[in-house]
C-alpha positions, -999 to 999 in steps of 0.1 A, spaced: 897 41 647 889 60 618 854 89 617 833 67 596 838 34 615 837 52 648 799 67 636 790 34 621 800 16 655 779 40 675 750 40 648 754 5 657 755 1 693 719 23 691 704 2 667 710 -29 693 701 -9 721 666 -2 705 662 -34 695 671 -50 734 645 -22 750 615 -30 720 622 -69 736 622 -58 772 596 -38 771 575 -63 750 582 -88 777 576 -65 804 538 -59 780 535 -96 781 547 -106 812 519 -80 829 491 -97 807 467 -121 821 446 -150 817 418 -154 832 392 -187 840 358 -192 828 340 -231 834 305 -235 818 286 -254 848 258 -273 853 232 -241 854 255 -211 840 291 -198 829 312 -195 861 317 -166 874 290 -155 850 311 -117 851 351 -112 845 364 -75 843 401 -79 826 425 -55 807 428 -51 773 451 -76 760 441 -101 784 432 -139 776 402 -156 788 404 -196 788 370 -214 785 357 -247 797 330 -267 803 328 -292 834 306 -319 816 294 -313 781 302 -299 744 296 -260 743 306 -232 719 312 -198 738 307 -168 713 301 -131 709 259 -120 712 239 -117 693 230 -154 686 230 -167 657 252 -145 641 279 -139 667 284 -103 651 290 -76 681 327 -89 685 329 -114 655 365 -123 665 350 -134 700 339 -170 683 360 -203 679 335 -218 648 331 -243 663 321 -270 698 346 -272 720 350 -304 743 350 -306 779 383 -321 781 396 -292 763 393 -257 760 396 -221 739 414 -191 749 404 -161 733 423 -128 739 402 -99 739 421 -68 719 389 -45 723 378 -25 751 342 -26 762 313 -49 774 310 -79 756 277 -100 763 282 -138 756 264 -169 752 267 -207 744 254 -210 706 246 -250 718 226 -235 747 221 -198 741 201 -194 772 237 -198 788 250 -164 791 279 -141 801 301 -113 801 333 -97 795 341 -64 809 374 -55 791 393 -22 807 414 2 780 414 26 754 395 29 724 361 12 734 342 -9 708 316 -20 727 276 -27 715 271 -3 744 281 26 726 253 30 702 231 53 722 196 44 711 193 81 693 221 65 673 207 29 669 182 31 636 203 52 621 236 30 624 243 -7 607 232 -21 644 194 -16 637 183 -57 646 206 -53 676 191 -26 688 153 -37 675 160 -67 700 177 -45 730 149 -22 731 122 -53 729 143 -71 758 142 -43 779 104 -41 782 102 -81 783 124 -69 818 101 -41 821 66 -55 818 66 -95 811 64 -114 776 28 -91 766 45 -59 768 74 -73 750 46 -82 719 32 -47 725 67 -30 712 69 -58 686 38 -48 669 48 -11 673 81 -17 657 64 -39 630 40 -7 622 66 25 628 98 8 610 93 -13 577 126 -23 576 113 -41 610 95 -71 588 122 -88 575 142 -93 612 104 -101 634 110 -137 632 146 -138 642 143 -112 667 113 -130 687 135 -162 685 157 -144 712 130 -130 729 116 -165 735 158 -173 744 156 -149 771 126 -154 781 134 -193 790 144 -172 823 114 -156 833 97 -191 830 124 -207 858 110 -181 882 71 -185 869 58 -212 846 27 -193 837 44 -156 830 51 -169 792 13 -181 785 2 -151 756 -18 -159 727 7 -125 717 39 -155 716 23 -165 685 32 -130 665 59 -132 639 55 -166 629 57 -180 659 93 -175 662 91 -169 700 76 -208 711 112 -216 683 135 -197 703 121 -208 738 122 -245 736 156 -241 719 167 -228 756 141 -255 771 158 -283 754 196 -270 750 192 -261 793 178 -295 805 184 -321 776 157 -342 782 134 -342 750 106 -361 768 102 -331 789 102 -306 764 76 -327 749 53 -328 776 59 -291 779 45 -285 745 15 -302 756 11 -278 787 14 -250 763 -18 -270 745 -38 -268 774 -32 -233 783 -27 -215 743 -47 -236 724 -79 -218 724 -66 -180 719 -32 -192 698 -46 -225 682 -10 -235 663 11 -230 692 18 -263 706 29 -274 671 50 -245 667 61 -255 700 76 -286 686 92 -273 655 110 -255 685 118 -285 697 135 -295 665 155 -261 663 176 -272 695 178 -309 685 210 -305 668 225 -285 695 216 -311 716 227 -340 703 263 -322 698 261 -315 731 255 -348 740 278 -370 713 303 -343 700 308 -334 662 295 -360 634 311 -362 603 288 -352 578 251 -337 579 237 -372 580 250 -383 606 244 -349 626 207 -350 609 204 -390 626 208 -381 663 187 -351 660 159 -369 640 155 -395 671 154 -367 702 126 -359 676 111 -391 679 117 -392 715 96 -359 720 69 -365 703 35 -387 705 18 -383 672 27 -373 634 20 -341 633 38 -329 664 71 -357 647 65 -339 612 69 -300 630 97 -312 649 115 -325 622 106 -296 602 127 -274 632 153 -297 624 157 -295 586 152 -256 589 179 -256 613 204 -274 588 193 -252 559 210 -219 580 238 -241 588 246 -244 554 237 -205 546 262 -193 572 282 -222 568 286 -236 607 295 -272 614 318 -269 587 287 -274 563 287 -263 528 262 -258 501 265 -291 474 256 -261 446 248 -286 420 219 -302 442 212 -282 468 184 -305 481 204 -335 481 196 -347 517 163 -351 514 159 -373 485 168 -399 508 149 -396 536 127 -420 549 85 -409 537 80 -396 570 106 -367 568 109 -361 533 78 -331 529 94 -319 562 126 -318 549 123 -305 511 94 -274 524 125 -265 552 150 -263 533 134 -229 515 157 -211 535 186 -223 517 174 -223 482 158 -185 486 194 -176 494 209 -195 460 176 -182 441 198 -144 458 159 -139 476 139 -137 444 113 -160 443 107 -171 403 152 -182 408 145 -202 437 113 -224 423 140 -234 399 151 -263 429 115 -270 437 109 -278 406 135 -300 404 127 -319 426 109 -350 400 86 -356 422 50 -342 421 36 -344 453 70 -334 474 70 -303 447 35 -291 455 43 -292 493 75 -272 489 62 -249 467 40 -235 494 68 -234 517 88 -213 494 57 -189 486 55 -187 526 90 -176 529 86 -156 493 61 -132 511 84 -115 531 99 -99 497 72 -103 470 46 -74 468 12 -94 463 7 -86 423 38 -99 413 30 -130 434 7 -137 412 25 -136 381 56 -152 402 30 -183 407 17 -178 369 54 -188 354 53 -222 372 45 -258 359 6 -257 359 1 -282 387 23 -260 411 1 -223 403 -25 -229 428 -2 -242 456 18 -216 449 -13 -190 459 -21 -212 485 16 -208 502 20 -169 497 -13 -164 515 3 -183 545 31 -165 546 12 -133 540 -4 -148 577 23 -160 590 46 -126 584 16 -96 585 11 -71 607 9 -87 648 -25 -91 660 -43 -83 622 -23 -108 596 -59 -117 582 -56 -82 564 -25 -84 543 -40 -122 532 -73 -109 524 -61 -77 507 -41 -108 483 -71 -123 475 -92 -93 469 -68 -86 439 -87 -78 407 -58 -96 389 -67 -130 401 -90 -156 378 -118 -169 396 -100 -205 408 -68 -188 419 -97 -162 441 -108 -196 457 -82 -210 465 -66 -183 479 -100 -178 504 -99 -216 512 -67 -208 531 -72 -174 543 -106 -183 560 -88 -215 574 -80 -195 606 -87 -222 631 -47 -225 633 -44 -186 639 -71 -171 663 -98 -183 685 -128 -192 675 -145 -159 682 -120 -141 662 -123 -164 630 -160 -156 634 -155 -119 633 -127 -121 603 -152 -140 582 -182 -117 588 -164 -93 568 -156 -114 536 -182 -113 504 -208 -144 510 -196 -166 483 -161 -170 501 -180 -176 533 -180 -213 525 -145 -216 532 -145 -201 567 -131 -227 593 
């Protein structure tokens, strides 16, 4: 055989020879991979705990009902963002996920986050949430993570009212803190649906009420998601009546507005996916119904409902996507009953087309051709406006609008001024609004009619004190 056939046989014969071991020993790699079980059951994931090797599969499923297993934190799913199949899973079916990173990876069903789990996955090059030290934590991307982590722990530590103590310290020390209170007490009132199992009583705090209420949201998301029976969540808002009302006077209609937060889940859960966001918004609308007794506790649980589908279409779950032309589409055909509800909750959504500036976003609520539906939004968008407009330029933000929608405007960014302030004192940041030298006389009194109307914030002792300290011409407002 001549040299250069000779080398080129041998070059040959190596090349296959490399190629055969790369397949053995990728077969041997996948052969020694394995897949592990985890069953959703009636009470919790099963075993709630797996320790596995990195490159190992995990196969989910659920016994009885629709469910959605996914990466913490809830909503967002972003610790391991891979570690999500976007969407319900049914319980004659299944999702395998394999995990590629090493670490602890914390779980939960996004139809019933108070469902929980975890991953322990063995191997190199860890990733998990675990690794930001909390020396690390506000100085990394993970700062809401570890806001909530360091809140959970002295929920563990000391019950719900020490959990509200480091909420109001965080809301004081870090001012980046404001803009993630509300979502981060929604999980505290998640996993805090826990503490209740063992002790009905140990969630009772006027404190539950800081944040704009977004604990009572999270909580009776877990209360309804856990036990599907709105009737009982219903009552259970009224228990919360008897025993919050006096020191926390909103909070067994926040309560409800909880109860409409976990409606959709819930009827997934129950009937599987709909096709379209009517008919997910239907089924939803009558646990609703089912829940509540009178108007105003249907009107704030619909509310929880339409503020629910207004993040659905932000991040997009459900397969729901914004109709850009008319973003408010939905509600224009809702029956009277929901349609206030439905056009003040969807500020949300039209905050994030108006890209979180106020004066772009009253562009849809002014749209809306109808007078009395715009002046009730308006003050929903002002509420939500609050969190990012500094109180002069509210003003002139309210100014620029059609003339019947200035005062409601005022009216909605002293709300929110309420609703997001400081835990435990939001009667300052409102009054400091209405104090402004800037303001005409009408827009002054209409802005002390609502801030004096504390009978849906403090007790009555409280709204006495507040209202002591205002100038004796706004006294007539005080409530």
């Amino acid at each position: 055989m001549p040299r250069k056939e000779f080398v080129f046989s041998i070059i040959l014969l190596m090349a296959l020879t490399g190629i055969g071991l790369f397949y053995y020993a990728s077969q041997i790699s996948k052969d020694s991979q394995k897949e592990y079980a985890v069953e959703l059951r009636e009470n919790s994931f099963h075993p709630k705990e797996v320790t596995i090797q990195k490159g190992d599969a995990v196969k989910f499923t659920s016994q009885t009902r629709n469910f959605w297993p996914a990466s913490d934190s809830h909503p967002s799913h972003g610790i391991y963002s891979e570690f999500d199949p976007g969407k319900p899973i049914a319980p004659d079916g299944g999702w395998v996920f394999r995990f590629e990173k090493s670490g602890e990876w914390e779980y939960h069903d996004h139809l019933a986050p108070y469902f929980t789990g975890k991953i322990i996955v063995k191997g190199e090059n860890k990733n998990s949430k675990k690794d930001v030290s909390k020396n690390e934590c506000f100085r990394s991307n993970s700062s809401e993570y570890c806001w909530e982590e360091d809140i959970l722990s002295a929920l563990e530590e000391g019950g719900i009212s020490a959990a509200f103590d480091r909420v109001a310290a965080l809301y004081n020390n870090d001012p980046k803190f404001r803009f993630s209170c509300h979502y981060v007490a929604h999980n505290v009132g998640i996993a805090s649906y826990t503490y209740f199992l063992e002790d009905k009583d140990s969630i009772l705090t006027p404190k539950a009420a800081y944040c704009a209420n977004g604990f009572y949201h999270g909580f009776m998301e877990a209360f309804l998601s856990a036990n599907l029976d709105p009737q009982e969540a219903g009552k259970f808002c009224g228990y919360i009546d008897e025993k919050v009302t006096p020191q926390a006077p909103d909070a067994s209609l926040q309560c409800f507005h909880g109860i409409g937060h976990g409606a959709m889940d819930v009827a997934i859960i129950n009937e599987g996916m709909k096709e379209g966001e009517l008919e997910m918004i239907g089924p939803a609308l009558q646990i609703c119904e089912n829940a509540s007794e009178k108007p105003d506790q249907l009107y704030r649980c619909a509310s929880g409902v339409f503020n629910g589908i207004a993040n659905f279409y932000i991040k997009g779950d459900f397969g729901l996507s914004i109709n850009e032309e008319d973003p408010l589409w939905i509600c224009h055909g809702q029956p009277d009953k929901y349609k206030a509800s439905c056009y003040g909750n969807m500020n949300s959504l039209i905050f994030h087309m108006g890209s979180n500036q106020f004066s772009q976003a009253a562009y849809y609520t002014e749209s809306i051709g109808d007078e009395k539906q715009e002046i009730s939004a308006i003050k929903y968008l002002a509420g939500l406006g609050a969190l990012y407009e500094g109180s002069e330029h509210a003003v002139q933000d309210c100014r620029s609008l059609k003339k019947y929608l200035r005062l409601p405007c005022i009216a909605g960014f002293v709300i929110g001024f309420l609703e997001h302030g400081e835990p435990g004192l939001e009667y300052q940041e409102a009054l400091s609004f209405c104090r402004l030298p800037v303001m005409t006389h009408q827009e002054k009194e209409t802005c002390f009619r609502y801030a004096l109307s504390l009978g849906g914030w403090y007790s009555k002792e409280k709204a006495q004190e507040i209202c002591a300290g205002v100038d004796v011409e706004y006294r007539k407002f005080c409530k």
